[in-house]
Every structure is written in structure tokens, then in C-alpha cells.
N, C-alpha and C positions, 0 to 999 in steps of 0.2 A: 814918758813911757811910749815906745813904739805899739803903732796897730798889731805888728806880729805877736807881740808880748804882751799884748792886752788879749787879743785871741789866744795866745797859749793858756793864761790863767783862765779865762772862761770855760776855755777845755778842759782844763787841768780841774775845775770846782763842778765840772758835770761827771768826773768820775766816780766811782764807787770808793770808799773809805781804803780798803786795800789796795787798788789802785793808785791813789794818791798817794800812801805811803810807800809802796815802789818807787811810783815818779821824785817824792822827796828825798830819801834815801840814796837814788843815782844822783841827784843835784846835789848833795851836800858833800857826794864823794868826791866831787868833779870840785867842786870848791876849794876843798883841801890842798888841792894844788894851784891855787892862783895867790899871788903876791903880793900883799891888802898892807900898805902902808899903815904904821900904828897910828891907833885914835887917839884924839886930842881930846879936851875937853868938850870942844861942839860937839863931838861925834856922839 
């Protein structure tokens, strides 16, 4: 995991409960559209 993305989550777990769920909300929407080859068993 990159420093950036270790500081985003640090950021992201000093928000407020509402906040967080904004912030995960817009990530999950933003997910929907990326191209996630199917799981296999390891997965």
C-alpha cells in the first residue's frame, strides 16, 4: 500500500461517522464502473 493511501485511510478514520459514509458511498459508486476480472477460488 502506497503512503498516499495509507494517509487517505488515516484521514478517512478521523472523520465523523457521516462523513465516512459520504466518502464510502462516492467509492463504491466510482467502483461500479471498473472492470474486476472474475474470482477464482484464491480470491
Amino acid at each position: 500500500m502506497t503512503a498516499i493511501t495509507q494517509e487517505t485511510l488515516k484521514t478517512f478514520d478521523e472523520l465523523p461517522d457521516s462523513d465516512q459514509i459520504e466518502v464510502a458511498l462516492a467509492i463504491l459508486k466510482r467502483l461500479i464502473h471498473f472492470d474486476f476480472s472474475p474470482l477464482d477460488d484464491e480470491d
